[in-house]
C-alpha positions in Angstrom: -37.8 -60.5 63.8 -35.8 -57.3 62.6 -38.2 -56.2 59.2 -41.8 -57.0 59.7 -44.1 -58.2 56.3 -45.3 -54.4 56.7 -42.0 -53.0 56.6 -41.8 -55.1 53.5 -45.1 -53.8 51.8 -43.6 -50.0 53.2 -40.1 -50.6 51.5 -41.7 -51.4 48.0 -44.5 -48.9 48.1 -42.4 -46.3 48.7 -39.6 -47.6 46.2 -41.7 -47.4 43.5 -43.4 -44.2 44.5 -40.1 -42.6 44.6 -38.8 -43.9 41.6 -42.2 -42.6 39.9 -41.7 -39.3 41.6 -38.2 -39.1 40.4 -38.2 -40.5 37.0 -38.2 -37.0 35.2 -35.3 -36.0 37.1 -32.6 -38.7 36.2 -33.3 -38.9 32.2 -30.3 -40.7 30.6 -32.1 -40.5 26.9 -33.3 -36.5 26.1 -36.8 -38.4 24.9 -39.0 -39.2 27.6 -43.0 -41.1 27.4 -45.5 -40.1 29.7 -45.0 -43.3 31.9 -41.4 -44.5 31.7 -41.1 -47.8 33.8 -37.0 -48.0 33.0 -37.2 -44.4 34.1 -39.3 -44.9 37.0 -36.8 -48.3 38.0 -33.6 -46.4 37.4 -34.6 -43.7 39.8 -36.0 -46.1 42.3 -32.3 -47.6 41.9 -30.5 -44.8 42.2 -33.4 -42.8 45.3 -34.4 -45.8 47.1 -31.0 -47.4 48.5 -30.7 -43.8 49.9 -33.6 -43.5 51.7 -33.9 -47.5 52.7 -30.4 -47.7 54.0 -30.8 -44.2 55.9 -34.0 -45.2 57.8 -32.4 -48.9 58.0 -29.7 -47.5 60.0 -31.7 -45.8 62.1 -33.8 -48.6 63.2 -31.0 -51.2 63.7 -29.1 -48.7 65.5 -32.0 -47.9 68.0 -32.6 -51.7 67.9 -28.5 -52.5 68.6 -29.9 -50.0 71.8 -32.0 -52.0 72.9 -35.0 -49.6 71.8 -38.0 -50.8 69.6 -38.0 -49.1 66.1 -40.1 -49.7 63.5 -39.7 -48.5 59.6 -42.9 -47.0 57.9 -43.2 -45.2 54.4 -44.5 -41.7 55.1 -48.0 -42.4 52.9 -49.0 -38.9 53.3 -45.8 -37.1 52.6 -46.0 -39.5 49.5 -49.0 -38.2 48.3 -47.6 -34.6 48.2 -44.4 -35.4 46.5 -46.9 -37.1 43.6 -49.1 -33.4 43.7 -45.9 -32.0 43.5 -44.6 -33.8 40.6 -48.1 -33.2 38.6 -48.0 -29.6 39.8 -44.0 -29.1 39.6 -40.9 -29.9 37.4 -38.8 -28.2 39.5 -37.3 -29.3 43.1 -39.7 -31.5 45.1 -39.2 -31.7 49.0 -40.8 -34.5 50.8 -40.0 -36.8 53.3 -41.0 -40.4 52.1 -40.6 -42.6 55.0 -39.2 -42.8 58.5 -38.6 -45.1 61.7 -40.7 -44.9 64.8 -38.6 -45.4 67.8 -39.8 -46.8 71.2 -37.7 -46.9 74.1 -35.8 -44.9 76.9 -34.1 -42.1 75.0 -30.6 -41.0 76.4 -28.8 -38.4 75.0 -26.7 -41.5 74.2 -28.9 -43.3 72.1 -30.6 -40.6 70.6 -26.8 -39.5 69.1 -26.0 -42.5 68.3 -29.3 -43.6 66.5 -29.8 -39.9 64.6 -26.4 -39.8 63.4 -26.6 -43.8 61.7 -28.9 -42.7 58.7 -26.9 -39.5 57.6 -23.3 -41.4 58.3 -25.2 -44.3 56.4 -25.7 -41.7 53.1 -21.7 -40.2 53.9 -20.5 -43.5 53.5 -22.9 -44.1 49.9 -21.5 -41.0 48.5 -17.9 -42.1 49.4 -18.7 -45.6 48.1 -19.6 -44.1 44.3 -16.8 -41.3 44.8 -14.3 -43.8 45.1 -15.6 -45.9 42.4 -15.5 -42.6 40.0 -12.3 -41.7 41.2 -10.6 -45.2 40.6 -12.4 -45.3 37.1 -13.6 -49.0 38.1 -16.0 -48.2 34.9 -16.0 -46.5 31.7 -19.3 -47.3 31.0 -21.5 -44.2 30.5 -24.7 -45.7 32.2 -22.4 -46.9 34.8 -20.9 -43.7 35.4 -23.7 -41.8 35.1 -25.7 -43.5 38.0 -22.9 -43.5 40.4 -23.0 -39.4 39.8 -26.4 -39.5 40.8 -25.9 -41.9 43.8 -23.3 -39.5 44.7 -25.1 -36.4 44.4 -28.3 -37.4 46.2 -26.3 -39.4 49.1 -24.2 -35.9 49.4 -27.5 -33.9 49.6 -28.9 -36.2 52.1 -25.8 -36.5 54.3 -25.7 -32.5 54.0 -29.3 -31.8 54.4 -30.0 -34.5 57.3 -27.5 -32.8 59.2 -28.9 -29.4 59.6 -29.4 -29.1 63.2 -33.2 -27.6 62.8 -36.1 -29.2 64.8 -37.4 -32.5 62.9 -33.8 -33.1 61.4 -31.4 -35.8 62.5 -28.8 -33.1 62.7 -30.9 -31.4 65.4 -31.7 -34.8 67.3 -27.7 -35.2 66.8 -26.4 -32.0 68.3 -29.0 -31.5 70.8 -28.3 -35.3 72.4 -24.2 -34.6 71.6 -24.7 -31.1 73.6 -26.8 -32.9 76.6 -24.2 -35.9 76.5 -21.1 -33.5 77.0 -22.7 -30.8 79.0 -24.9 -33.7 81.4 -28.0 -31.6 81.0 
């Protein structure tokens, strides 16, 4: 089976945690409640397809491999985006899920399978760019989330790809360096 019933339960926890901890951020109307569900669904729209499809395509890569990977929300890391939220209106870091990957590792696989969930977010953002670009819609909701899908699928690409320990971008570049140098 490719998604486990706890992947399941993961995906939706962590969709609607998201969308909660987002809500404030993608406010269509200037008036917002204190609980919003529209607000807290249209962020889990526009968040969640980012984050599901990234860790999706690392898991089916790896899988593709041959490896063993598993998709988990990141309960803890969930927990501080919420304090972070309460505590902060500002920019919230926190890394809300991930895929646990079993297997032999060869600087092969571990290229291939760290670059999937950034190239999965590159090809989001070029998705809604397009879209904007060839004015498929005039309507402002419309529009207005396919900004946002842009400009959070952008960030992720850009960010994932930092080649810093924990990153994909490092896993990329260091298993691209040992593929081409055979270290």
């Amino acid at each position: 089976m490719f998604v486990s019933f706890g992947e399941v339960v993961d995906f939706a926890v962590m969709t609607f945690i998201v969308g909660y901890i987002f809500s404030d951020f993608f406010i269509f109307k200037r008036v917002k409640p204190v609980f919003d569900l529209k607000a807290i669904l249209f962020a889990a729209a526009i968040t969640a397809p980012a984050i599901v499809l990234h860790e999706l395509a690392h898991k089916f890569a790896a899988i593709s491999l041959g490896l063993t990977a598993t998709f988990h929300a990141a309960y803890f890391w969930l927990m501080i985006g919420i304090i972070m939220k309460a505590l902060s209106p500002g920019f919230i870091f926190f890394v809300p899920a991930f895929v646990s990957i079993q297997g032999l590792s060869t600087p092969l696989t571990q290229t291939i399978v760290s670059a999937a969930g950034p190239l999965t977010n590159l090809a989001l953002f070029l998705i809604a760019w397009a879209v904007l670009a060839l004015k498929f819609t005039n309507n402002s909701m419309a529009v207005f989330f396919l900004k946002l899908t842009k400009r959070i699928n952008g960030f992720l690409f850009l960010f994932n790809m930092i080649p810093i320990p924990g990153f994909d971008g490092f896993q990329f570049f260091s298993g691209a360096y040992r593929l081409i140098f055979k270290v």
